[in-house]
C-alpha positions in Angstrom: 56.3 -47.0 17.5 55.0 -49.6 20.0 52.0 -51.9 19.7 49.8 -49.4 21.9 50.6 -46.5 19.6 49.9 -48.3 16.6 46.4 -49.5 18.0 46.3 -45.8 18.7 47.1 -44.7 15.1 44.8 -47.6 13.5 42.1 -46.6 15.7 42.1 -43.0 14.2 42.4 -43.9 10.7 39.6 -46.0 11.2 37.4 -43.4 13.0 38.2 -40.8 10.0 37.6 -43.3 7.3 34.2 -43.6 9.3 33.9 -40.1 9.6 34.8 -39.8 6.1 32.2 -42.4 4.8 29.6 -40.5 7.1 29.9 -37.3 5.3 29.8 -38.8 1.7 26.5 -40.3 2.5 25.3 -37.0 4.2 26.6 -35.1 1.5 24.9 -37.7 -1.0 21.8 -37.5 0.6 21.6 -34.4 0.9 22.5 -34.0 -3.1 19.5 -36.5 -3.6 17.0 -34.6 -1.6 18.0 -31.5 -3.1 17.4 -32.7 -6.6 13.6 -34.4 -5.2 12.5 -31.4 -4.2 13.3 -29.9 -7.3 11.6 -32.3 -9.2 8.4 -31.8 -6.6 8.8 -28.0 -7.6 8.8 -28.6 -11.0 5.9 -30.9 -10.7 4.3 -28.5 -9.0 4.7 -25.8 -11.2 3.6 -27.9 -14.1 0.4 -29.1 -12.4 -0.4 -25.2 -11.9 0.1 -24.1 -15.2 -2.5 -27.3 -16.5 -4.7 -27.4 -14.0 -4.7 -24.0 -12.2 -4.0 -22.9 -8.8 -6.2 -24.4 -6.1 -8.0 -22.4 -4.0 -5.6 -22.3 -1.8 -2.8 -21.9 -3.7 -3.9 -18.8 -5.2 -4.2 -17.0 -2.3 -0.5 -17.1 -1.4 0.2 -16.8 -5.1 -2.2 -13.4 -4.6 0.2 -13.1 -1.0 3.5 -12.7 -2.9 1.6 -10.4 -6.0 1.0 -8.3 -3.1 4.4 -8.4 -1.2 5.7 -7.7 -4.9 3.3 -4.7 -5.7 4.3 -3.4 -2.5 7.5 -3.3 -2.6 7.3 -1.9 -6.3 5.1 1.5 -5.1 7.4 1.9 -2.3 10.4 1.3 -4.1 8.9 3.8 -7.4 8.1 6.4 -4.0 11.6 6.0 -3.2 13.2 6.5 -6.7 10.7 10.0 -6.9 12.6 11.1 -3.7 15.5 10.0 -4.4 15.6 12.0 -8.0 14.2 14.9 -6.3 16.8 15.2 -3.8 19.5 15.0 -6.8 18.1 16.9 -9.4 16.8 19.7 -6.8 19.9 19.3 -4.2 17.2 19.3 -1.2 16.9 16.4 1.6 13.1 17.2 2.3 11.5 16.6 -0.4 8.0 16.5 0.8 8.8 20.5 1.2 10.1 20.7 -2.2 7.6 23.6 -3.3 9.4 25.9 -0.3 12.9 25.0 -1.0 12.3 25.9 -4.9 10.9 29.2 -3.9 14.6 30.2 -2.9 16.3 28.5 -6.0 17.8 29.7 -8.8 15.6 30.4 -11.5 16.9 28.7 -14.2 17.6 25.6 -12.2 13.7 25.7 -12.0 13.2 26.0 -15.9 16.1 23.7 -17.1 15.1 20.8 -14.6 11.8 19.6 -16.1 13.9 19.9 -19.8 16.6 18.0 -19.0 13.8 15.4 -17.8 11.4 15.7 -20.6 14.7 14.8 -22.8 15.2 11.9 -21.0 11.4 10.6 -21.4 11.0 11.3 -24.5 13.8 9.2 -25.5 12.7 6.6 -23.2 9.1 6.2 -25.3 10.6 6.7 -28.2 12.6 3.4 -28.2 10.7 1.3 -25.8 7.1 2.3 -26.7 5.2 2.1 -30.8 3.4 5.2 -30.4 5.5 7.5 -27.9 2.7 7.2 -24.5 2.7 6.3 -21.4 0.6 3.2 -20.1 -1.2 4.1 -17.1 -4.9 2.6 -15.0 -6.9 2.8 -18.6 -4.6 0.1 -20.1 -5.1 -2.1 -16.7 -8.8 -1.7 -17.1 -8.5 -2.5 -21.0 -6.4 -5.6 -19.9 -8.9 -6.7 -17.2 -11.3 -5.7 -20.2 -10.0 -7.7 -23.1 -6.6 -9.4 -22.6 -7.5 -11.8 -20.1 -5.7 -9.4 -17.6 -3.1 -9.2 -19.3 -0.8 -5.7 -20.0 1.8 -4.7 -22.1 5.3 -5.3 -20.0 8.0 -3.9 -21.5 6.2 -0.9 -23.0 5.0 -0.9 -18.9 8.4 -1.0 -17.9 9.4 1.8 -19.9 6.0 3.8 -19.0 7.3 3.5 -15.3 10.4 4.6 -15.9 9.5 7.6 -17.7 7.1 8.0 -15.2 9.5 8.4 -12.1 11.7 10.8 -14.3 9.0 13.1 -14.9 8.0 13.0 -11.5 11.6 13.6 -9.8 12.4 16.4 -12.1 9.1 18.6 -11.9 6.5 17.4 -13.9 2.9 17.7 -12.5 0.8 14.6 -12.5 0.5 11.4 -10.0 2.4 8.7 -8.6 -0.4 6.4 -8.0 -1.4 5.7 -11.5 2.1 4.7 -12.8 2.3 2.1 -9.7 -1.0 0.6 -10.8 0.3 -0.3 -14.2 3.7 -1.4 -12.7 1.9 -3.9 -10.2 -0.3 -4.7 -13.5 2.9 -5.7 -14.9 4.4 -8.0 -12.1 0.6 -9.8 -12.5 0.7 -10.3 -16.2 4.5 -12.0 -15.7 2.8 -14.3 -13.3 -0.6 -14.9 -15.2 1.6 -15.7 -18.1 4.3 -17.9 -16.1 0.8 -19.9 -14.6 -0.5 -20.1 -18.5 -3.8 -18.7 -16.0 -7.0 -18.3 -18.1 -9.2 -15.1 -18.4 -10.9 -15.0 -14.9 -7.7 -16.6 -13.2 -5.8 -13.0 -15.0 -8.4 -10.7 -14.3 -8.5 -11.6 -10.4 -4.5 -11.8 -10.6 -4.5 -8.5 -11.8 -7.1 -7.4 -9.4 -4.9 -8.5 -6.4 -1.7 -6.6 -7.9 -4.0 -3.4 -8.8 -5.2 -3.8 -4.4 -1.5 -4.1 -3.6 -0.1 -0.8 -5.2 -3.1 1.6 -4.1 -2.8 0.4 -0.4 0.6 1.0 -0.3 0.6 4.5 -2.3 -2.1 5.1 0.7 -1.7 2.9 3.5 -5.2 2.3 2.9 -6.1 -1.2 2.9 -9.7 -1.0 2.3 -9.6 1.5 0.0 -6.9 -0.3 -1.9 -9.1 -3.8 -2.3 -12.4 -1.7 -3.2 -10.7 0.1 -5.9 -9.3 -2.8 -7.4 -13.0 -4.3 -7.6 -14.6 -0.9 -8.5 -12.4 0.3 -10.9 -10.4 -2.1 -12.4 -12.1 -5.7 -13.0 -16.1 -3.5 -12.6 -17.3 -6.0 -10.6 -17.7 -7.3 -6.8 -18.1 -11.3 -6.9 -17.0 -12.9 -4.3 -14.8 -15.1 -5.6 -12.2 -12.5 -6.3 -12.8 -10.8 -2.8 -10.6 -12.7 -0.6 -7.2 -12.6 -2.9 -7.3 -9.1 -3.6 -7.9 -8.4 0.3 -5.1 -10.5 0.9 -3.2 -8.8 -1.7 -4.4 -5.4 -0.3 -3.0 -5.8 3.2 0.4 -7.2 2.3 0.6 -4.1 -0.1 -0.5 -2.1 3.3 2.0 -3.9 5.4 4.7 -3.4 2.8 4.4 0.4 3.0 4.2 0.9 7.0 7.5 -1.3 7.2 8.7 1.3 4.9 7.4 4.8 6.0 5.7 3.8 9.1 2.4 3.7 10.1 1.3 7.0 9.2 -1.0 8.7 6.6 -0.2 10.6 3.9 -2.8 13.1 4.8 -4.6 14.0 8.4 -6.6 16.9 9.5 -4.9 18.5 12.4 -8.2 18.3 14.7 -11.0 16.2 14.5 -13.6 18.6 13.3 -17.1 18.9 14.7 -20.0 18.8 12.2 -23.4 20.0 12.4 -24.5 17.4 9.7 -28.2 18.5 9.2 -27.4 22.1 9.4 -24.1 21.8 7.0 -26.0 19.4 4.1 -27.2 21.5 2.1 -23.7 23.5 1.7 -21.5 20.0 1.3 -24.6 19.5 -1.8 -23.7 22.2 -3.7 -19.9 21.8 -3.0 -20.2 18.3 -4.4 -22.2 19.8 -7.4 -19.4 22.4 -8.0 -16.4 19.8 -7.5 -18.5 17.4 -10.2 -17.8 20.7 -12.6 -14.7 21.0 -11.7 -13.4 17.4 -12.4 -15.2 17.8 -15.7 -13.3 20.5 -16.5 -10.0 19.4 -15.7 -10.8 16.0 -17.2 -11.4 18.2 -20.6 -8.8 20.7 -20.4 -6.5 17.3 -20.7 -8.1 16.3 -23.4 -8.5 19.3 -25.6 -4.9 20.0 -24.8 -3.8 16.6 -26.2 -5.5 16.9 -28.8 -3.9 20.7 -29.6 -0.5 19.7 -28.7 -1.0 16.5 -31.3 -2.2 18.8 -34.0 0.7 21.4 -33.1 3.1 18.3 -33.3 1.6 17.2 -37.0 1.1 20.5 -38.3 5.1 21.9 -37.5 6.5 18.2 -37.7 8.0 18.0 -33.9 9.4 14.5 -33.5 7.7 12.7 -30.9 11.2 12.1 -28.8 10.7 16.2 -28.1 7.4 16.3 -27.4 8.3 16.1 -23.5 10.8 18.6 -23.6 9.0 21.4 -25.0 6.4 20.4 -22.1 9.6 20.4 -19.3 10.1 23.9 -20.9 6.4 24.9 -20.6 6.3 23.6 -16.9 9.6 25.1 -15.7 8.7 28.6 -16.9 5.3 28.6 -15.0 7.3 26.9 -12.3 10.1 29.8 -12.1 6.8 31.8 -10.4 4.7 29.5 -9.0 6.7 26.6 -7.8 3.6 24.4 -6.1 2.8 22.7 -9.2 5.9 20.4 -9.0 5.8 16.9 -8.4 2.9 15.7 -6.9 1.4 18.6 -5.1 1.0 17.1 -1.8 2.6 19.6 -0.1 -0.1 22.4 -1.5 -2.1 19.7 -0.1 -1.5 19.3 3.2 -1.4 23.0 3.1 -5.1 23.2 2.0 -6.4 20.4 4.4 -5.1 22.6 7.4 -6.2 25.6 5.8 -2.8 27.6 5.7 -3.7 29.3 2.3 -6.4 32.4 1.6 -8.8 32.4 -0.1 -7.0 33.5 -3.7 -4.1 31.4 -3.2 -6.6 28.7 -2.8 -8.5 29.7 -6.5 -5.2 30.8 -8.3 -3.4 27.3 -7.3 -6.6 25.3 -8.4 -6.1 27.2 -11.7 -2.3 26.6 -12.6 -2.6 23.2 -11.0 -5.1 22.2 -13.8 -2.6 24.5 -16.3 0.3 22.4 -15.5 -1.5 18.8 -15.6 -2.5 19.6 -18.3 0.4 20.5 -19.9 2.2 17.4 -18.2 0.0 14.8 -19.6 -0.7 17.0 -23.2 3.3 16.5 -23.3 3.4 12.8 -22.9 5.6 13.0 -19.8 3.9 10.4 -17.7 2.3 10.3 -14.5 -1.3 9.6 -13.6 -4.1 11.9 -12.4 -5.1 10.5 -8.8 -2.6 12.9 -6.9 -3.5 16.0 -9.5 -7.2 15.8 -8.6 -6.7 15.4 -4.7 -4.7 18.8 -4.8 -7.4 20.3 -7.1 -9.9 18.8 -4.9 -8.6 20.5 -1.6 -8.0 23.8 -3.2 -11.5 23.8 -4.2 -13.1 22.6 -1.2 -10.6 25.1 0.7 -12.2 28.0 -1.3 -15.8 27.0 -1.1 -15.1 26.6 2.9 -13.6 29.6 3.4 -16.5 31.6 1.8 -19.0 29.5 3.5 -17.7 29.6 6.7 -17.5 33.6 6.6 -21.2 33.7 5.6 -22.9 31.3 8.2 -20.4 30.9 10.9 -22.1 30.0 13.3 -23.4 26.8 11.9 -20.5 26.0 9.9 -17.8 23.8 10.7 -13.7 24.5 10.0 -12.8 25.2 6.1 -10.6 22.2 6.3 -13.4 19.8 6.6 -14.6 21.1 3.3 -11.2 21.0 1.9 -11.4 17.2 2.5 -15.1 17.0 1.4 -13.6 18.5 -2.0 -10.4 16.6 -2.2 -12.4 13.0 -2.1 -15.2 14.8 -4.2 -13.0 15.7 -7.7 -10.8 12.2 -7.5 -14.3 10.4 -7.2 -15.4 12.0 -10.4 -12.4 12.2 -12.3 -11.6 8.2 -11.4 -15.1 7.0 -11.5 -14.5 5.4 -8.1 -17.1 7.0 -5.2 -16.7 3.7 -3.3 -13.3 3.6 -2.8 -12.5 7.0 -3.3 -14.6 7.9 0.3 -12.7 5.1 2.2 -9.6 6.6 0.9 -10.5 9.9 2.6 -12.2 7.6 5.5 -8.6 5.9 6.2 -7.3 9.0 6.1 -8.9 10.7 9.0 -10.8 7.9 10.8 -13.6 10.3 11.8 -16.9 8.7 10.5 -18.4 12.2 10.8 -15.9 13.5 8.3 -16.8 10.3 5.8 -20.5 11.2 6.3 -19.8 14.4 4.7 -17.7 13.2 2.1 -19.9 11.0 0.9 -22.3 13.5 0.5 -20.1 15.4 -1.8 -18.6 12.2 -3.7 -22.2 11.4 -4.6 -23.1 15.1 -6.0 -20.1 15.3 -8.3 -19.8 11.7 -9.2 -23.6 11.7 -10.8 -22.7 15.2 -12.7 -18.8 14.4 -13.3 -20.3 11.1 -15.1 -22.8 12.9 -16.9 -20.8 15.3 -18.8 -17.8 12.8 -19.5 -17.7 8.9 -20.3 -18.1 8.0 -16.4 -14.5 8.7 -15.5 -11.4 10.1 -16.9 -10.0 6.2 -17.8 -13.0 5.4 -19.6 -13.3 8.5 -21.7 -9.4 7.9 -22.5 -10.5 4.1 -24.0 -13.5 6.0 -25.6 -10.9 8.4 -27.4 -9.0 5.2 -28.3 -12.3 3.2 -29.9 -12.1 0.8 -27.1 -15.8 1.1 -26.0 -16.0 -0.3 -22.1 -18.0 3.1 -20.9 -21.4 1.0 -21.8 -20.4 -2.6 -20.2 -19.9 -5.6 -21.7 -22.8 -5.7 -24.2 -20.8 -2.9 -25.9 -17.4 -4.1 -25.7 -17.5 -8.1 -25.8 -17.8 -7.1 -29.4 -14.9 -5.9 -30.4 -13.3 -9.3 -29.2 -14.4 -11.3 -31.7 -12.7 -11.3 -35.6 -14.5 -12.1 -38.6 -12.5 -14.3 -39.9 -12.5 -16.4 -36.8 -16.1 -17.1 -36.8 -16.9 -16.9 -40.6 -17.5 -20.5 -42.5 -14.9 -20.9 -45.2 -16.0 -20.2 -49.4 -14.8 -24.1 -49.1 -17.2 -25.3 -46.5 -20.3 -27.4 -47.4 -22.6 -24.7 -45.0 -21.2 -21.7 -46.7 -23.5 -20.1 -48.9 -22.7 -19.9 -52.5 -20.6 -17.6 -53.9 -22.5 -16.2 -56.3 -24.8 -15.3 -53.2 -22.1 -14.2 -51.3 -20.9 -11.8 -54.6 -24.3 -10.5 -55.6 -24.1 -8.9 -52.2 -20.2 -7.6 -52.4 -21.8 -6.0 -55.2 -24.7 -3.8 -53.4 -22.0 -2.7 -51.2 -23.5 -5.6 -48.5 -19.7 -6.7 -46.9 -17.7 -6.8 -44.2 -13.6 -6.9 -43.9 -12.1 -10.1 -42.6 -10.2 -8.1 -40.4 -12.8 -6.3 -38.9 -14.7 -7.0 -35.2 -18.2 -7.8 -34.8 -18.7 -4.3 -33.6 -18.9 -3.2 -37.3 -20.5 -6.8 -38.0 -23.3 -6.4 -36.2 -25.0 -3.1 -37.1 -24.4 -4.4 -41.0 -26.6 -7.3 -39.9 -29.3 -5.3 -38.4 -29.5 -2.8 -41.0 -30.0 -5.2 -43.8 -31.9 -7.7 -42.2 -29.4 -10.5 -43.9 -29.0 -13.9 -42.8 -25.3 -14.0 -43.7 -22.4 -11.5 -44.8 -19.7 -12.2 -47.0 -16.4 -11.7 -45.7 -13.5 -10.2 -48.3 -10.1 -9.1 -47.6 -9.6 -5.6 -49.0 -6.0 -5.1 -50.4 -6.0 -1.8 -51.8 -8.6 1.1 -54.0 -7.9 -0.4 -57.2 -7.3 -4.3 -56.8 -10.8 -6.1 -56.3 -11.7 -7.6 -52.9 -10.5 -11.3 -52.4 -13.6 -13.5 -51.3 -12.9 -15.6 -48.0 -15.7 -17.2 -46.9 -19.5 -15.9 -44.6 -20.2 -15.1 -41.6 -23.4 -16.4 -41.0 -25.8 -14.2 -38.0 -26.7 -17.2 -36.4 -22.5 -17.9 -35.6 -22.0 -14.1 -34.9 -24.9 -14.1 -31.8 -24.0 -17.7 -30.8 -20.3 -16.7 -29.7 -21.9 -13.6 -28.1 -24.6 -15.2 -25.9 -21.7 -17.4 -24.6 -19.4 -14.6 -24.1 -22.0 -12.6 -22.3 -23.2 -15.3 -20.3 -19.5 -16.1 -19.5 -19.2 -12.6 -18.4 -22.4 -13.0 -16.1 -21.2 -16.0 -15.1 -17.8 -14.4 -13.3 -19.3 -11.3 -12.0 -21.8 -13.6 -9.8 -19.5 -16.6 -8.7 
């Protein structure tokens, strides 16, 4: 090799070693700046849980609750369909109700069966007491828990859900989706250590998220989340949850398009002052209905429960023998599977009579009621909009026949119903009339379904505990129907505010016994619900506090709860409470 091509090959070498070098350093400082921004995250993350989200922080914290909500209703819409199409071997399933009309009829009956199996099995293991979580136990949360749910007996209730749902049963998508996005929020309020109004509004924003997209119904979505779930408009907690809302919204047209679930086929006309009167006593008959089917769910739990005790069913076959009850009224009358909103559609463009209208109203209500009697999941938002538009569908069609010449189209009524029973049965006029608003963007239309929503909201309310989620916390002892003078109560133990039998301010104990023995007591176990009314009723200043153990063995003295500690911690807790629902 001569002296050029050894300048040559020295001149490479060096350039690779430099090369070389270059890329250690890169790759080092790359390494390093990897490992600072983790540390930064970590930081971060830290300073969130101890401090709390800034202002601004929480609103893209409420941003990806939303996109996450979202994409778990359009994902739980999907799974619906998706089971569907399997279990009913059909690729349009939103015409599932006319493809089943032509299928076998055992197919029909063994279907919901083979589901109810499945769902009962899946409660069974995952949940304590074999039922489904649904939008009561996100408004006991918001309540109670600091808005906070139960997750893995949420994730179970969703799954169960979705099964019951794809193989037949007859209840609702929406309110399974509500818990499920509850869930997602409790993960994060936990992950943030977040505190009791930091929970509630998280929860609020997840709650937004999963009604917007079940509805691509923004507004609708945020004003539910305020009206139904956290009871309370303060402003703080506006602008997360509409942030929340519209990524939920934006999550669902990038899946399905902008398009709603439910449209009237022409803008109707309405002679408003000439049509009050009629859309009055249609909201008066629609409060009656939701009444009823609110109570027909509840006396039939409560007979399916005694059935259950009385003939010793296990709980795992409780769905099943509902499946079996719902597939043999579906072998004849098909429309009640799923979600219905195919009979709803139908109503809203007034493509039933008048008797199918009555008779699918009927066995609609039959098969909810069976559904959630059964413990096979779902929720009661979709059940009541197809009751709704049946009803309103009848009451139009008579109507219209008598005065037609002032009267406007049936399917104006239809939708004056539909928005009328879910407003009752949810407890939710507000939001419940944008919903139907979104839905047709006629302002005309919302006019008169508000004026329906208002009549059967004030008599639904009346003759049950406000709203079907209510009464079902009422049934449960968990008192939130009266606000939170009623159930800030119940938060509080005994034995967390009582003064120990040790402690200097503790009365003696031959006080405190001389009134175990007039009966004058109160378990340490107990809430100040039952504290309270013991105090008013005897007029004491104090009340000992024992632990019972058992009939025979005498009750263990603990300490006093003293009135004075019992009304301090609820003046603070109430002003607390007033505090949030005005900031």
């Amino acid at each position: 090799m001569g002296a050029q091509g050894k300048a040559w090959l020295v001149n490479i070498l060096l350039k690779c070693c430099i090369k070389g070098f270059g890329c250690a350093m890169a790759s080092r400082f790359v390494k390093e700046k990897l490992a600072a921004a983790g540390d930064d995250l970590g930081r971060a993350l830290r300073v969130l849980r101890d401090r709390g989200p800034s202002q601004v922080q929480f609103w893209f914290i409420a941003l990806a609750i939303g996109v996450a909500a979202g994409f778990g209703a359009v994902l739980f819409r999907w799974g619906i369909e998706g089971l569907q199409a399997w279990a009913y071997g059909t690729d349009d399933v939103d015409h599932l109700y006319s493809f089943a009309l032509n299928m076998s009829w055992y197919w029909v009956l063994v279907i919901p069966i083979v589901g109810g199996l499945v769902v009962g099995q899946i409660l069974h293991h995952f949940t304590p007491d074999g039922r489904v979580r649904s939008v009561a136990d996100v408004i006991e949360g918001a309540a109670l828990n600091d808005g906070r749910v139960e997750r893995r007996e949420g994730v179970a209730s969703a799954f169960a859900s979705l099964i019951t749902l794809g193989t037949g049963g007859s209840s609702g998508r929406e309110g399974p989706v509500v818990h499920l996005a509850a869930v997602i929020s409790s993960w994060v309020s936990n992950k943030l250590h977040a505190d009791g109004i930091t929970g509630r509004d998280l929860l609020g924003c997840a709650v937004a998220a999963a009604v917007s997209a079940s509805f691509n119904a923004p507004i609708a979505g945020a004003l539910f989340a305020l009206e139904v779930v956290l009871r309370h408009f303060a402003v703080h907690a506006f602008a997360p949850i509409v942030i929340a809302s519209v990524a939920g919204t934006v999550i669902n047209r990038l899946a399905f398009g902008d398009v709603t679930e439910f449209s009237l086929p022409v803008s109707s006309a309405l002679a408003f002052y000439v049509e009050l009167p009629a859309f009055l006593i249609l909201g008066l008959l629609c409060g009656l209905i939701a009444a009823a089917l609110m109570r027909s769910i509840f006396i039939g739990d409560d007979i399916a429960s005694h059935l259950q005790q009385k003939f010793n069913v296990p709980r795992w076959l409780r769905p099943a023998i509902a499946g079996a009850l719902l597939g043999g009224l579906a072998v004849f009358f098909p429309h009640i599977i799923g979600v219905g909103y195919e009979t709803t559609s139908a109503a809203l463009t007034g493509k039933l009579l008048l008797w199918q209208a009555v008779v699918y109203a009927m066995l609609k209500v039959v098969a909810v009621v069976i559904t959630m009697a059964g413990r096979m999941g779902g929720g009661v938002f979709s059940p009541s909009l197809m009751v709704g538009a049946l009803t309103g569908l009848a009451f139009g069609t008579i109507a219209t026949s008598i005065f037609p010449e002032v009267s406007g189209t049936s399917a104006l009524y239809a939708l004056a119903g539909m928005g009328a029973v879910a407003a009752a049965v949810l407890g939710a006029p507000i939001s419940t009339t944008l919903i139907v608003f979104e839905l047709t963007g006629d302002w005309q239309t919302a006019i008169a379904v508000m004026v329906a929503v208002s009549m059967s909201t004030a008599l639904g309310s009346r003759l049950v505990d406000r709203s079907f989620f209510l009464t079902q916390l009422e049934r449960r002892n968990v008192h939130l129907a009266a606000g939170p003078q009623a159930y800030l109560l119940a938060m509080f133990r005994v034995a967390k505010l009582m003064r120990d039998k040790d402690d200097e301010s503790c009365p003696s104990e031959e006080e405190l016994w001389e009134l175990v023995e007039q009966g004058v007591y109160v378990d340490g176990n107990a809430t100040l619900e039952t504290a309270m009314p013991l105090f008013e009723r005897t007029g004491a200043r104090f009340l000992p506090v024992v632990s019972l153990s058992g009939e025979d063995a005498p009750p263990e003295l603990w300490g006093a709860l003293m009135h004075v500690d019992a009304l301090k911690a609820y003046n603070r807790a109430l002003a607390a409470t007033a505090a949030e629902e005005h900031s």
